[in-house]
C-alpha positions in Angstrom: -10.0 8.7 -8.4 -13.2 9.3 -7.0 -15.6 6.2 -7.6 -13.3 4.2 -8.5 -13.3 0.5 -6.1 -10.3 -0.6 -5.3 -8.2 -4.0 -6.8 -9.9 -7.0 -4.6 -6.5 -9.4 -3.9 -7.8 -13.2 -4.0 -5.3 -15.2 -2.0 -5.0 -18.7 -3.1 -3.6 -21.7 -1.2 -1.7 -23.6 -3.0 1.4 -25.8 -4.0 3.0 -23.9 -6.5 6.5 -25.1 -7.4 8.9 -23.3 -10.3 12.2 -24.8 -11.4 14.9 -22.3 -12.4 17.9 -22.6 -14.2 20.5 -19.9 -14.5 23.0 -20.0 -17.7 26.5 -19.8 -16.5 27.8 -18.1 -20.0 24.9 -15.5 -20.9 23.6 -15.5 -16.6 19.9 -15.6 -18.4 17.5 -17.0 -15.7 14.7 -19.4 -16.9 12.3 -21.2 -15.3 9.1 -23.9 -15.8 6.3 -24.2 -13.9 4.8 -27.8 -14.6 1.5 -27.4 -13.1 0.2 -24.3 -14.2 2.0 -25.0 -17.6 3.9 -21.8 -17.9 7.2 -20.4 -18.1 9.6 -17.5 -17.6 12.3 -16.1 -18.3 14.6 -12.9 -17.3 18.0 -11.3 -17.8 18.4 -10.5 -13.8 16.9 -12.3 -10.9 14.2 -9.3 -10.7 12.9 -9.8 -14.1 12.3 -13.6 -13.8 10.4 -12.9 -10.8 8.3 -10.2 -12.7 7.4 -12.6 -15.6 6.9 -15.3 -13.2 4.4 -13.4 -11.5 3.2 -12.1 -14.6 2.4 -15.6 -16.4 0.6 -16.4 -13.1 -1.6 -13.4 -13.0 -2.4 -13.1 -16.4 -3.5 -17.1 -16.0 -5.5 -16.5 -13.0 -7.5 -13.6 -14.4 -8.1 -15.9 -17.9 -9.5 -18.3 -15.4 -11.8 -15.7 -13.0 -13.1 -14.3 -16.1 -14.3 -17.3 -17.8 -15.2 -18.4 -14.5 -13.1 -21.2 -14.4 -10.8 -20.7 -11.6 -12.9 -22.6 -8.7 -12.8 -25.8 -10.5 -9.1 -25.4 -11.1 -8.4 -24.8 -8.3 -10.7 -27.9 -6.9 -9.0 -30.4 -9.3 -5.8 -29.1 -8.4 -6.3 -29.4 -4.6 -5.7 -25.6 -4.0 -8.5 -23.2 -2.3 -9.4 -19.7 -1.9 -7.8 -18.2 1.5 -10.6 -14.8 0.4 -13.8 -15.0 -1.8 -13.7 -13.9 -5.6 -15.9 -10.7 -6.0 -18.8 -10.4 -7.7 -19.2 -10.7 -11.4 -19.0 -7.2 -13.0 -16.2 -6.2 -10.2 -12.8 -5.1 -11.5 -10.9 -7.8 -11.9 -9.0 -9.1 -8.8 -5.2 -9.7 -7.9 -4.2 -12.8 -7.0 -1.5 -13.4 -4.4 -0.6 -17.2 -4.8 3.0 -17.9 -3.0 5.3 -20.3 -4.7 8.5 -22.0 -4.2 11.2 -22.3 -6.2 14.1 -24.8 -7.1 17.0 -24.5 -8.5 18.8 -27.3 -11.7 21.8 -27.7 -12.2 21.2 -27.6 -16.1 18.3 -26.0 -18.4 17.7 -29.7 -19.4 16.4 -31.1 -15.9 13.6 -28.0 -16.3 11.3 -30.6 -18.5 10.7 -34.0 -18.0 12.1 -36.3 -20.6 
């Protein structure tokens, strides 16, 4: 569309680790991320990705918008890789990698 700016992507580095267990009867895949407090779940390997991502997106943009994000990031020990844009921008993408590992049952995704 004419005018229109496009989507900034903020890339973020950071430590980002997901645990992920897959249900052997009903082959749901669900998943915990400790640190960012969120979780996600998804009938095939694809849609546990998507709502993985999504949880994380829709929690960085809570953050840029209340402008937030830099000091979570700073307590956290992660940085900005690009600089956020300027207040009154569209908001931003974020591209933050993660890794991921696998339990061998849904019970070792939470910390007794």
């Amino acid at each position: 569309m004419p005018g229109t700016q496009p989507t900034a992507v903020v890339k973020i580095e950071a430590n980002i680790q997901w645990k992920m267990h897959r249900d052997p009867e009903t082959h749901t895949f669900t998943g915990v991320c400790e640190a960012l407090h969120l979780n996600a779940v998804g009938d095939t390997w694809k849609e546990f990705q998507e709502c993985a991502n999504e949880a994380m997106e829709l929690l960085f943009v809570d953050l840029f918008e209340d402008g937030e994000l830099e000091q979570f990031l700073r307590i956290n020990g992660w940085q900005l890789l690009t600089p956020l844009p300027a207040r009154g921008q569209p908001e931003p993408q974020f591209d933050v990698p993660f890794s991921l590992d696998r339990t061998a049952s849904v019970e070792d995704l939470v910390p007794a």
